[in-house]
C-alpha positions in Angstrom: -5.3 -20.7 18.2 -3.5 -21.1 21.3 0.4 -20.5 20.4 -1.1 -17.0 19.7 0.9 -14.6 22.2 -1.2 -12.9 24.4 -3.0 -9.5 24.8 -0.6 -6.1 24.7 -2.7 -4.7 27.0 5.3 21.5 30.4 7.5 23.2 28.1 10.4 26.5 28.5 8.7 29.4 26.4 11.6 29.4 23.9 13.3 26.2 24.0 16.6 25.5 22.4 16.8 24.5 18.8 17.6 21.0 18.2 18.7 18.5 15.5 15.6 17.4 13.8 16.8 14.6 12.9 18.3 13.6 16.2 15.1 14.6 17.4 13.3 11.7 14.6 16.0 9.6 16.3 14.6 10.2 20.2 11.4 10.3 19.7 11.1 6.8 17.6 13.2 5.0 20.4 10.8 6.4 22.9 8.0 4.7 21.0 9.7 1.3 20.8 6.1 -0.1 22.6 4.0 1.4 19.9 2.8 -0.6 16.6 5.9 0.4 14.5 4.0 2.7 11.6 2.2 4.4 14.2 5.8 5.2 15.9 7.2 6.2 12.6 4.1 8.6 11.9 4.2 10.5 15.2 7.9 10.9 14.9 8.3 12.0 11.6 5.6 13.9 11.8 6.8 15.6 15.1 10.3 15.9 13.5 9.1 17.9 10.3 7.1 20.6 12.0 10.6 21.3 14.0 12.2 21.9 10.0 9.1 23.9 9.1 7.9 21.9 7.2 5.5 22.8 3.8 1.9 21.4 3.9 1.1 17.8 2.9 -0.7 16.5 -0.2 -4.3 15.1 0.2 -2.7 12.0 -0.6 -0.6 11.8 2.8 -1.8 13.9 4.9 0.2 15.6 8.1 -0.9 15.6 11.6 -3.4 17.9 12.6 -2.6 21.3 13.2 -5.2 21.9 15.9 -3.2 20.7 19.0 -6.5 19.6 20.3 -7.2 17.1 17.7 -3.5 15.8 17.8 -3.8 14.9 20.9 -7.4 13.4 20.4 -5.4 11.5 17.4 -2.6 10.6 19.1 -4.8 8.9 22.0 -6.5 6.7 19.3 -3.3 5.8 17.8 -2.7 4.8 21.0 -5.4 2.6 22.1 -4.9 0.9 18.6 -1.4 0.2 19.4 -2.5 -1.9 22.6 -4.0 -4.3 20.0 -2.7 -7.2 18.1 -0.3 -5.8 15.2 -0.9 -6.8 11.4 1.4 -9.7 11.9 0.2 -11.2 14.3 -3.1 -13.1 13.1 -5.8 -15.6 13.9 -7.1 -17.2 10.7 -10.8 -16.5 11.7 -13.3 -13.6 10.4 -15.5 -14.7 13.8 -14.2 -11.6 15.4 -15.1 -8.9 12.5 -18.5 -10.9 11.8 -19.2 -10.6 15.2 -18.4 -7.0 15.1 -20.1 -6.0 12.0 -23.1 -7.8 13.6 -23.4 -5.4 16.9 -23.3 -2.4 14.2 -26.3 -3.4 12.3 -23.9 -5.2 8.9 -22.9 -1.5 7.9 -20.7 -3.6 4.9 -24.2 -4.2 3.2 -25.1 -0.4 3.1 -23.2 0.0 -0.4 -22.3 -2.4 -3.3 -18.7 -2.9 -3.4 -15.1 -4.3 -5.6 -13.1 -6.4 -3.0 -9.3 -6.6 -4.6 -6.8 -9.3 -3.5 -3.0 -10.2 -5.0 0.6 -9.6 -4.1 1.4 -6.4 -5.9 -0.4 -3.7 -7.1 -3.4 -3.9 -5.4 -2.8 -0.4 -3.7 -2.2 1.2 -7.2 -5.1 -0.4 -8.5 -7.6 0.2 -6.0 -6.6 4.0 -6.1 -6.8 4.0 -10.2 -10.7 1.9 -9.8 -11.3 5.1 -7.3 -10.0 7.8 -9.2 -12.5 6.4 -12.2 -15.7 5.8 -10.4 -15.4 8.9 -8.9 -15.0 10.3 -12.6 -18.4 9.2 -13.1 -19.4 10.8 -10.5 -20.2 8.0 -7.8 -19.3 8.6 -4.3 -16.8 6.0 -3.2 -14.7 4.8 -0.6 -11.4 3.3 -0.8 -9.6 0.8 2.4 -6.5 -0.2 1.5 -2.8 -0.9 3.6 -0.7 -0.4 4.5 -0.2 3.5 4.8 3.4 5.2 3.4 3.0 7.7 7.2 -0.3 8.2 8.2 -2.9 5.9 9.4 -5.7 8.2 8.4 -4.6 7.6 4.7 -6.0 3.5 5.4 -9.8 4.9 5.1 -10.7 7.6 2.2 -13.9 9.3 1.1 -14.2 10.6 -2.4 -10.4 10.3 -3.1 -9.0 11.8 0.1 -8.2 10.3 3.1 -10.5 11.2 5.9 -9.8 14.1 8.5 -8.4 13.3 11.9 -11.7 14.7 12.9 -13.6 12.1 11.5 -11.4 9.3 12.1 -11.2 10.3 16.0 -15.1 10.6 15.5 -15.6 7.1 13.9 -13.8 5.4 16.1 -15.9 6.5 19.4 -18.9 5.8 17.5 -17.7 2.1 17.2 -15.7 2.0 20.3 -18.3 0.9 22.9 -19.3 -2.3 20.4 -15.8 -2.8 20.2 -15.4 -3.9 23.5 -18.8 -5.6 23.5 -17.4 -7.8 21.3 -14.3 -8.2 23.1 -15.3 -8.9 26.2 -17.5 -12.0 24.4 -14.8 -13.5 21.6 -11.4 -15.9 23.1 -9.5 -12.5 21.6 -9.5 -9.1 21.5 -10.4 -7.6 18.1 -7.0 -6.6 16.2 -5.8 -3.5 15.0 -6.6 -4.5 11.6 -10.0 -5.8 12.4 -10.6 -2.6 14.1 -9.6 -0.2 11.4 -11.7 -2.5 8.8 -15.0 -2.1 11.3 -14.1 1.8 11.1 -13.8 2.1 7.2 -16.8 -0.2 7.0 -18.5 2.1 9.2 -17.3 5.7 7.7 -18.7 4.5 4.3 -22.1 3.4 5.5 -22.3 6.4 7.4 -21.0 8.9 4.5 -23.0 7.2 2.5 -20.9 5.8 0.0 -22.3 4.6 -3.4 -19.2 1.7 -3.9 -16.6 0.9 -1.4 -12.9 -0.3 -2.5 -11.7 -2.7 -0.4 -8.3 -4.2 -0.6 -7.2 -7.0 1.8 -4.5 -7.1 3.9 -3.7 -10.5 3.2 -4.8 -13.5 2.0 -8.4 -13.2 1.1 -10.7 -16.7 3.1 -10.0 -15.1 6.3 -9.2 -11.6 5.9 -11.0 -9.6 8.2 -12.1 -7.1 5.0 -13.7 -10.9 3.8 -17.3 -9.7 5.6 -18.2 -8.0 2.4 -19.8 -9.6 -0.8 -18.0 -7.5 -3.8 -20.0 -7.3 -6.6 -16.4 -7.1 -8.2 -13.4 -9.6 -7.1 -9.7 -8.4 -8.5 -7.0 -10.4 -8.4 -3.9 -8.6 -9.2 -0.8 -10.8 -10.1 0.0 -13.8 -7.4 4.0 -14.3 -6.4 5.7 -15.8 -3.0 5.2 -13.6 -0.4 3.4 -14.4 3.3 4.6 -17.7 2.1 4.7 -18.9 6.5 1.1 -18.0 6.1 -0.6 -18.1 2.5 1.6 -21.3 0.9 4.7 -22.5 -0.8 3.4 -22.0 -4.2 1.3 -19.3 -6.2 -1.0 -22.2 -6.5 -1.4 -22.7 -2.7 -1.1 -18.7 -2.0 -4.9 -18.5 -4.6 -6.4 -21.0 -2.9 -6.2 -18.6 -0.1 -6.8 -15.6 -2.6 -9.9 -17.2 -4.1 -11.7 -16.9 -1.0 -12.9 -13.3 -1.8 -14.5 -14.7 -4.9 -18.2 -14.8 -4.2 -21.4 -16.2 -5.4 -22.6 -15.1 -8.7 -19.9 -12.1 -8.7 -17.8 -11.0 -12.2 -14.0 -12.1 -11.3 -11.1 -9.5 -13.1 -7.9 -11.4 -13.0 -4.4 -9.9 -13.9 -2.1 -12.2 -15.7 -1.3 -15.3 -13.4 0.7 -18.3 -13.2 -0.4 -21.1 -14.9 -1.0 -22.9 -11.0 -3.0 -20.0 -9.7 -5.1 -18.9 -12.7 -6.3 -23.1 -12.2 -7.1 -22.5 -8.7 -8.9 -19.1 -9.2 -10.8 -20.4 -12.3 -12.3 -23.5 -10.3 -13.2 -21.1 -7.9 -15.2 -19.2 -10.1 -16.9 -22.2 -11.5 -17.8 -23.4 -8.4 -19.9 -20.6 -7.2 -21.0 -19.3 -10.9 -18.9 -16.6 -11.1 -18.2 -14.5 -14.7 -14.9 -14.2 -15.8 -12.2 -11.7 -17.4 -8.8 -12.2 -17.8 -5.7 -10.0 -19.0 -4.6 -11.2 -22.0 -7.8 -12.6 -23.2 -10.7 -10.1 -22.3 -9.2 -6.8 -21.4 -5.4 -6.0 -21.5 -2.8 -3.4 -22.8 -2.7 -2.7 -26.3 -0.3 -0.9 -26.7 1.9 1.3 -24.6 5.0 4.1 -24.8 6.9 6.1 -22.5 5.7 9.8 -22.3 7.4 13.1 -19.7 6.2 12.0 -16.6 4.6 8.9 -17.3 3.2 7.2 -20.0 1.0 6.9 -23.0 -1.4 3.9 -23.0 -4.0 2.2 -25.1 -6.4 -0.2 -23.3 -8.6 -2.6 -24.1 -11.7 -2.7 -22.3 -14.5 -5.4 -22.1 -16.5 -2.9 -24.0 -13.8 -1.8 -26.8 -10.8 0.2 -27.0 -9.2 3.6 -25.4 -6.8 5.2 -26.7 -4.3 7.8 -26.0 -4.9 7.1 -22.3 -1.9 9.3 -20.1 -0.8 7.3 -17.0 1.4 9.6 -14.8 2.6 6.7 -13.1 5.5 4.7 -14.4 6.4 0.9 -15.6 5.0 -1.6 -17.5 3.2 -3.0 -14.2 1.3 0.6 -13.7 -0.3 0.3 -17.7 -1.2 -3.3 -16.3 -2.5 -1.9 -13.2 -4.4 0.3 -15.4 -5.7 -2.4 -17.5 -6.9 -4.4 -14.5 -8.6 -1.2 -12.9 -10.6 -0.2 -15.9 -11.8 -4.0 -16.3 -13.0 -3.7 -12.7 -14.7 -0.4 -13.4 -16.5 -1.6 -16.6 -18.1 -4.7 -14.8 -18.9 -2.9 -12.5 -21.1 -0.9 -14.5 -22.4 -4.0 -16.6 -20.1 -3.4 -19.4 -19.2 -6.8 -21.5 -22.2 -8.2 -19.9 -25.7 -5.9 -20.2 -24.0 -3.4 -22.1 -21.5 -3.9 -25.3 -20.0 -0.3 -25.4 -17.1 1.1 -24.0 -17.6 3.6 -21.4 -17.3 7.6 -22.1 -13.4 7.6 -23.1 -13.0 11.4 -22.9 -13.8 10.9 -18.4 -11.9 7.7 -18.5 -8.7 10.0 -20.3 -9.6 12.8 -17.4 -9.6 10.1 -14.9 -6.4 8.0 -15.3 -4.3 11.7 -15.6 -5.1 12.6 -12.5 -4.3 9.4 -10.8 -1.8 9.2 -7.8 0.3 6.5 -5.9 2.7 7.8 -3.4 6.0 5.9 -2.4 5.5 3.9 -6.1 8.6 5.3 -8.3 7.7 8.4 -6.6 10.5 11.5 -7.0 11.4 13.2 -3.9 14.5 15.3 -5.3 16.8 16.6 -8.0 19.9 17.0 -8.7 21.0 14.0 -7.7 17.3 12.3 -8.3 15.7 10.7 -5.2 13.1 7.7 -6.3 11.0 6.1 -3.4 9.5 2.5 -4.2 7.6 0.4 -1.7 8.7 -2.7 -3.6 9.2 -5.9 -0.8 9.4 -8.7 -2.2 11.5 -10.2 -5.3 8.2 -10.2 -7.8 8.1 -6.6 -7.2 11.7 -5.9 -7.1 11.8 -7.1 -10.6 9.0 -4.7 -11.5 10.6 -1.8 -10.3 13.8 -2.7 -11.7 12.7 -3.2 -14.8 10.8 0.5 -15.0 13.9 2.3 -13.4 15.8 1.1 -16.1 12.7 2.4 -18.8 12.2 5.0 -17.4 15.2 6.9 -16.0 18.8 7.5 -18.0 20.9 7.2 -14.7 24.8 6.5 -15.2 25.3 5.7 -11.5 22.4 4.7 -9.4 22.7 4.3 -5.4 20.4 1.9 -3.8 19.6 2.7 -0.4 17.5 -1.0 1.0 15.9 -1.3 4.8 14.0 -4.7 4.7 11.5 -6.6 6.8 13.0 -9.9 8.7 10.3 -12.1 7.6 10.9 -11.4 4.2 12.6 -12.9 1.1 15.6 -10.3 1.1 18.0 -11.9 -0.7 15.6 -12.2 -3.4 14.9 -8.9 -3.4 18.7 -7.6 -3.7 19.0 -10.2 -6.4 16.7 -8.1 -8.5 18.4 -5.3 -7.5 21.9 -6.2 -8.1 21.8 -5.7 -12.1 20.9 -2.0 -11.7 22.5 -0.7 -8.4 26.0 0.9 -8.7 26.4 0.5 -5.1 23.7 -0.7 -2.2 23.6 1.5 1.2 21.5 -0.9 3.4 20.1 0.5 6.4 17.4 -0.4 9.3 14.0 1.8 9.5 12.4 1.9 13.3 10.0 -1.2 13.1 10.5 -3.6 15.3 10.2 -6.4 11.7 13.0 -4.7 10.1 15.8 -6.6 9.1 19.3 -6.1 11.1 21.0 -3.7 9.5 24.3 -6.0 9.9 22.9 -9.3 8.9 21.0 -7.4 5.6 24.9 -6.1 5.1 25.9 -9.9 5.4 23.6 -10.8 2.4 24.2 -8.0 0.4 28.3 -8.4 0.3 27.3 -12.1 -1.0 25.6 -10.3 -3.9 26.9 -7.2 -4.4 30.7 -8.0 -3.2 32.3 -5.7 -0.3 33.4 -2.6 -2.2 29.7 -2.1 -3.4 27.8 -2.5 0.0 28.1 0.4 2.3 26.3 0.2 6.0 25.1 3.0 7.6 22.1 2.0 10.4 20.6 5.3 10.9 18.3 6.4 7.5 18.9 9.3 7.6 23.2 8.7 7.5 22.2 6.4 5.0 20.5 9.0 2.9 22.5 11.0 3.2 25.3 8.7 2.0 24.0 7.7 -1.2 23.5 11.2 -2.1 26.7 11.8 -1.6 28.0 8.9 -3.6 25.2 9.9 -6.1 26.9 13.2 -6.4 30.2 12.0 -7.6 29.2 11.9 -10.6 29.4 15.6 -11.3 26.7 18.3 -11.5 25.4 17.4 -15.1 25.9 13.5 -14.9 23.3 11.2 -14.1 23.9 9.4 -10.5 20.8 9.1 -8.8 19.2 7.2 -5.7 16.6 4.5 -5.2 15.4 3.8 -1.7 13.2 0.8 -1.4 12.8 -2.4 0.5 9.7 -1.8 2.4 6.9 0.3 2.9 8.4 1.7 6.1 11.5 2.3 5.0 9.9 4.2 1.9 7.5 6.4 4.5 10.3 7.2 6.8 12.6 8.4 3.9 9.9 10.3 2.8 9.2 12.1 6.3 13.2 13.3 6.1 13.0 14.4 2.4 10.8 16.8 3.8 7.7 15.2 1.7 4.3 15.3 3.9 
């Protein structure tokens, strides 16, 4: 496409001690030529180990602690960057087919369940992970984008993959990398790189399934190279609508495109436009169908300590007393979805009639993970992170927070993407925010901080909108405000808006 823009192509022994979060401040403004996650990962990263900072989960990992290796993994990070960033695309899979090519198809190594939607899809490809691997299969999970780490994008058996073996994967692919292009009109993205490296770790692991989610759309995504046994579609709404479509119905026919010959399809509840599309679809190329609501779906559901208590049904029957410690109605649908994928995957509803083993399908779902989703951070006042962007998933989180959590007073602290539907998503907002902080994370797609302010005091009114630019100020803020309510009261703080936003706050609450 030619309106495409072109190409990006020693210390004092005892230093003084610094601000850390000054430091966070510095050291993202000297990244400003970076791809804006990467920029947010080394300066978080750089800016906790100056607090001390405790060790990370295996769901986000730190940085490496071998200084080697950090810079090794700093040095990919930046040869990535120099690429095309995930919003800037070329409708075309000719560059990842190309690539896949020169490594000898390594997507055909494994079977695999290829997931596509507007939200949930991370949540669901992690719960369809967390379950295979309960029945002891080997799997490997691609999905984006990552809350601080790009290591988290590409994980083997449930954990991301070491900086070791990312470094490692991507010299193995590098030199076909640039085979391919020095022969294609442009350069491979970031995105298709990263895919060619996943695609390549799970071959290489060997995997026994790989879960792929896209990164948007589904005809031309460069994850589309595979043939899932599987297709998911979680539920469509307007978002990517410059790119996908005006409608739910226009935004399938793009979504469809992962649906393949002869493969079972698992779709979450739709609209009434997009479930047409996506059923034509499977028509056309003989696919088997189940649908939430009519095949699978939740039975029955109730809110439990730290989560909730589900009953699903399966293609293959019923499972009760399922605990989900993940919260909202959208999570026990997630959870309906993923076990749906999991059971047709195994031929269940189709060469076999019975449900799988409930006892590992109980052990599986409590253990299941999905950080920056109604994640707490902090008490006393309670800090909840949610990556929710656009207004369908707004409404979702909204909707749970009110379920889920007794707060008097709750503070919402908003830093948005530009290209998004922000006034939609304080609309959803508005009915359960005491006040709105709205703030600017360090990507160069966020929102400006005093033109997000403009749309909120249309909403919220002036006396509830406070501005504060910096994240952490604006943190910091809302706790504060939080905190008026007294010691034993029940103020608390949302921060949400984007996945950026959500990653960054959750580098300066010290998580990771």
């Amino acid at each position: 496409m030619s309106d495409l823009p072109p190409h990006d192509s020693s210390e004092p022994d005892e230093p003084e001690p610094r601000d850390p979060l000054g430091l966070f401040d510095e050291i993202v403004a000297a990244e400003t030529d970076r791809d804006p996650d990467l920029a947010v990962i080394e300066a978080g990263s750089r800016t906790l180990r100056t607090q001390g900072g405790g060790a990370s989960t295996a769901d986000v990992p730190a940085r490496p602690a071998d200084p080697e290796v950090d810079k090794a993994l700093r040095e990919v990070e930046a040869e990535l960057a120099t690429r095309w960033g995930e919003t800037k695309l070329e409708p075309s899979v000719a560059r990842i087919a190309a690539l896949m090519d020169v490594l000898g198809e390594p997507q055909r190594a494994y079977p695999s369940i290829h997931i596509t939607g507007t939200n949930g899809k991370t949540s669901t490809a992690r719960m369809i992970e967390t379950l295979l691997g309960a029945f002891d299969l080997r799997t490997g999970r691609y999905t984006s984008p990552h809350v601080q780490s790009v290591t988290e994008r590409i994980s083997l058996d449930g954990a991301p993959i070491s900086a070791e073996r990312f470094i490692e994967t991507y010299e193995d692919i590098k030199p076909y990398v640039e085979m391919v292009d020095s022969q294609q009109e442009y350069r491979l993205s970031f995105f298709e790189v990263l895919t060619g490296m996943a695609y390549a770790a799970f071959a290489d692991a060997p995997v026994d399934v790989a879960v792929v989610e896209v990164g948007m759309g589904g005809s031309w995504d460069a994850t589309n190279v595979i043939d899932g046994d599987v297709a998911v579609v979680t539920p469509i709404d307007l978002d990517h609508t410059d790119r996908l479509g005006g409608t739910p119905g226009e935004i399938a026919v793009e979504k469809a495109g992962i649906v393949k010959q002869g493969a079972t399809v698992i779709l979450a509840q739709q609209p009434v436009d997009a479930a047409q599309v996506l059923l034509k679809k499977a028509v056309e190329v003989d696919a088997t169908v189940a649908r939430e609501g009519l095949e699978f779906g939740v039975a029955a559901r109730q809110v439990a300590v730290g989560g909730q208590l589900v009953t699903l049904r399966g293609l293959g029957g019923e499972y009760e007393d399922v605990f989900l410690p993940l919260h909202g109605a959208y999570q026990a649908h997630n959870a309906a979805v993923a076990l749906a994928a999991v059971e047709a995957f195994f031929g269940v509803g189709a060469a076999r009639a019975e449900r799988l083993d409930i006892d590992t399908v109980r052990k599986a779902f409590a253990s299941v993970s999905s950080p920056g989703r109604l994640e707490i951070v902090r008490r006393s006042p309670t800090v909840v992170l949610d990556a929710a962007h656009n207004p369908a998933g707004a409404r979702a989180t909204a909707e749970a927070v009110s379920e889920v959590f007794d707060f008097s007073r709750l503070i919402g602290v908003v830093g948005a993407s530009g290209d998004k539907n922000v006034r939609g998503l304080l609309e959803a907002f508005e009915p359960i925010f005491a006040e709105v902080v709205v703030t600017q994370n360090s990507s160069h797609r966020a929102m400006d901080v005093d033109e997000l302010a403009g749309i909120a005091v249309e909403i919220f009114g002036d006396e509830r909108v406070q501005v504060e630019p910096r994240l952490d100020d604006a943190l910091e803020a809302a706790i504060t405000l939080a905190e008026e309510e007294g010691e034993y009261a029940g103020g608390g703080v949302l921060v949400t808006g984007s996945v950026i936003t959500v990653g960054e706050a959750r580098l300066l609450l010290g998580r990771g």
